[in-house]
C-alpha angles and dihedrals in degrees: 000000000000115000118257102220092163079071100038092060102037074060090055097045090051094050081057094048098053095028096042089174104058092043089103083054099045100047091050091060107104111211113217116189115240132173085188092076119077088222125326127351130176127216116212080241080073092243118144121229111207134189106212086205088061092044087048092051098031121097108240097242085052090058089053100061086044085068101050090054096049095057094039084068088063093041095055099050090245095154096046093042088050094050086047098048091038075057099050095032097044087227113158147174129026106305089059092053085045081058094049096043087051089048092048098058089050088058097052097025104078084066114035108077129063133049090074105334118095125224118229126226092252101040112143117234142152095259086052084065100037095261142120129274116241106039127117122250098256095060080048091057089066110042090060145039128192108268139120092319084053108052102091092063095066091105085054110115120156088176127234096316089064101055108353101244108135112243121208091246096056120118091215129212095308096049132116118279097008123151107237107225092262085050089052092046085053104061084040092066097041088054101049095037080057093052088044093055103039116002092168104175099340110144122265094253092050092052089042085052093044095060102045082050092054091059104069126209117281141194097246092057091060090054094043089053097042084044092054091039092052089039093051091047102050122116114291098012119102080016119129136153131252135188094191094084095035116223117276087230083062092088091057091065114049115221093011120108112201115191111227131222121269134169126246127182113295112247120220145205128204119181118190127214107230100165114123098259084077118081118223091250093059077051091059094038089055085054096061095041083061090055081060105042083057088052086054098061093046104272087299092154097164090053089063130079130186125204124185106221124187106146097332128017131263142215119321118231139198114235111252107126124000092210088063108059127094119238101194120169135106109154128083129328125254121141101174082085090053093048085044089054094046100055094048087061111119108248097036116246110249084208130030103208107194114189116193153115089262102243096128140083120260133219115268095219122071112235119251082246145077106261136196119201109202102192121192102223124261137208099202137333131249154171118208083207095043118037082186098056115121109169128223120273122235114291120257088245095069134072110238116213115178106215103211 
């Protein structure tokens, strides 16, 4: 069977035409025929590998929404996430990127079909596995594991670009019609400057993509995240004690059982500066800094709390999403009363997070607790009531990041 690429690419055209925002993505995704994938993969090169079988079987309309998951996968750094999470989890061979490529559909599925684009019978999505719509794929990864439920998805193969395991298929880096990484940057951003102008009808996870794509990959968060991540690893944070595994010193002491060390996910603790020294941007800034302290803990999003501190501290709230939570504030600065606040949480934070300008006092006495300080840059310092005011620095006991 010959491939039918008339009809590949009137399905194309007709993914750009009901989905307008992802057309630059669409149209730099080079098909390559393939009689190896059981319907439609994806290489992080952004070629698309096609069955001309599936094309030949598949409604157009189908096809098209074929297309705008594909390339969902690439847009969404699937592949790179997948390689980053198989790292910090330790998950290998083929049945854990089966799991990343399940969790990964769930992830772009509740918002791929409709308005236009038809959903196929077999279509993977949360509801599918008993879960909820809106989250990412790494919150997916925990909540199931392949079984019974599952055993209908083995044909399931998305290719490389869904969860970056190299397939044997694959062109490779050096092949013909690949994006280099700049090339692939690019239509990211294209993508996601043409959600953040006009997002029009797009669907809440594309615009909630879009902005933590805007905002390209710099060199504090790195520091922030390898700060939180040192800070969460030391020595005595994360430890706790079991006696499910006894102690090996136990056989040294007949009839005594000893419990033996283990590690559990670190808990943090990010308070936010929302006096008014601090602009709405640094807010949304912080916002996203959040997003990454999460990441650095290894998408743990239910191990991190934010609480917005002026004065006196707020509310404290349990990480789900960052863009939901509220950052009130305005008044004077004091963020003794957040870390108060913070270390009266139940569990205890491992680490205490504070992200602000710095114009406030800090506790005396160091936490009993690692701690990461994130600072927005300043010019200069000043109090409106003192013009001699120069505030204290951050104190030797915590690690000082400068965001921006």
């Amino acid at each position: 069977m010959t491939m039918d690429f008339e009809k590949l690419y009137a399905a194309r055209l007709h993914a750009a035409r009901v989905r307008p925002y992802l057309a630059t993505a669409l149209f730099a995704l080079h098909p390559v025929e393939s009689r190896r994938v059981p319907t439609m993969a994806v290489d992080r090169h952004w070629r698309c590998y096609v069955s001309p079988r599936f094309v030949d079987r598949t409604p157009l309309e189908e096809l098209a929404g074929v297309w705008v998951h594909e390339v969902s996968h690439l847009l969404r750094d699937h592949h790179g996430r997948g390689d980053r999470v198989a790292a910090e989890r330790g998950l290998t061979g083929p049945g854990e990127r089966l799991r990343m490529n399940i969790a990964a559909d769930c992830e772009i599925n509740d918002d791929v079909y409709g308005d236009g684009l038809a959903r196929p019978a077999d279509v993977v999505d949360p509801k599918l596995l008993g879960l909820n719509d809106g989250e990412l794929m790494e919150d997916y990864l925990r909540q199931f594991r392949l079984g019974p439920h599952t055993r209908n998805l083995v044909w399931l193969d998305c290719g490389s670009g869904a969860d970056g395991w190299t397939r044997e298929w694959d062109l490779g880096p050096d092949g013909a019609h690949g994006l280099d990484e700049q090339q692939r940057d690019a239509v990211r951003f294209r993508v996601a400057q043409g959600l953040t102008g006009a997002p029009g009808s797009a669907p809440k996870g594309w615009r909630r993509w879009a902005e933590d794509a805007f905002h390209p990959p710099q060199a504090w968060r790195d520091l922030l995240g390898a700060a939180v991540r040192s800070a969460a690893t030391a020595p005595g944070a994360g430890d706790d004690y079991t006696y499910g595994r006894p102690s090996r010193r136990s056989a040294g002491l007949p009839g005594v059982v000893l419990p033996s060390l283990r590690r559990r996910p670190p808990r943090v603790a990010v308070v936010i500066d929302t006096s008014g020294s601090v602009s709405d941007v640094e807010l949304g800034s912080a916002l996203l800094e959040v997003t990454a302290i999460a990441r650095a803990v290894g998408g743990r999003r239910d191990l991190v709390t934010v609480l917005a501190c002026d004065a006196s501290a707020g509310v404290a709230y349990r990480l789900s999403r960052a863009g939901g939570i509220p950052l009130t504030g305005g008044g004077g600065t004091d963020l003794r009363a957040g870390f108060a606040k913070a270390l009266r949480l139940s569990p205890r934070p491992d680490v205490v997070v504070a992200l602000t300008d710095g114009q406030t006092p800090w506790p005396r006495e160091k936490p009993p607790c690692r701690t990461v300080v994130g600072l927005f840059p300043r010019a200069s310092t000043w109090d409106e009531d003192d013009a001699e005011y120069v505030p204290e620095t951050p104190p030797d006991w915590a690690r000082v990041v400068t965001i921006g």
